[in-house]
N, C-alpha and C positions, 0 to 999 in steps of 0.2 A: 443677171445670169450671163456669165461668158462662156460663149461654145464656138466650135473651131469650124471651120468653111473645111470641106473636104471633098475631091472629087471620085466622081463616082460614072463610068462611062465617059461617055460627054458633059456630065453637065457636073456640078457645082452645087456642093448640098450644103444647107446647115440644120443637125438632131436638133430638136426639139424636146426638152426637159418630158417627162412625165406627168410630173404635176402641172405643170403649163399648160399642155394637152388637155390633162383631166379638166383642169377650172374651165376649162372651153370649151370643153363638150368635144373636145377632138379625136379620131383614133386614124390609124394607115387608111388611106383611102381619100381623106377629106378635104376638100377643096381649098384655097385659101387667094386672099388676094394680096397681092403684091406689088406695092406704091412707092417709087423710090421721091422721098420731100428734097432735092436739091438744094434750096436754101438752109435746111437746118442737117444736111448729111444726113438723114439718116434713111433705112430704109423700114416700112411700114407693114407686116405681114399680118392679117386678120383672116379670120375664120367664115366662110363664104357662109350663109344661112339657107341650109336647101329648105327648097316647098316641096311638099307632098308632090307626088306624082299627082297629075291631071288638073291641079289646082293651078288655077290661071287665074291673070291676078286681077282682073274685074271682081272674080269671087271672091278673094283675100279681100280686097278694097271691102265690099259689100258686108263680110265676117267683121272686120274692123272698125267700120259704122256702127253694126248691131250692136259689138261692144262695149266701143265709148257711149252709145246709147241707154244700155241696159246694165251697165257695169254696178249697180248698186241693186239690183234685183241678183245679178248673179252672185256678186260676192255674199246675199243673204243666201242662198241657194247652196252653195258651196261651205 
């Protein structure tokens, strides 16, 4: 997809497709990270993954355990 650098205030935008957005779960608002790879030119924009509010990541780690743990009880369950 080609889309055009455009400014805006201060800063320096580039639109983001629609469909691009949808496949990623993205809408206005949504965090992203941005890595420019020097050796191969390019720059690298990905979609930030928020956690639940209050969810610290001992708990996620521990969720993630139970998982790969049980993952075959749950996927019967499911």
């Amino acid at each position: 997809m080609i889309r055009k650098i455009f400014k805006t205030g201060n800063s320096i935008v580039v639109s983001l497709p629609i469909d691009a957005r949808e496949r990623l779960g993205m809408q206005p608002g949504s965090e992203v990270e941005v890595e420019v790879d020097e050796s191969e030119g390019v720059l690298i924009i990905r979609p930030v993954k928020q956690q639940a509010a209050g969810i610290t990541p001992e708990f996620a780690s521990i969720v993630d355990e139970f998982i790969d743990e049980y993952q075959q009880v749950l996927d019967a369950l499911a």
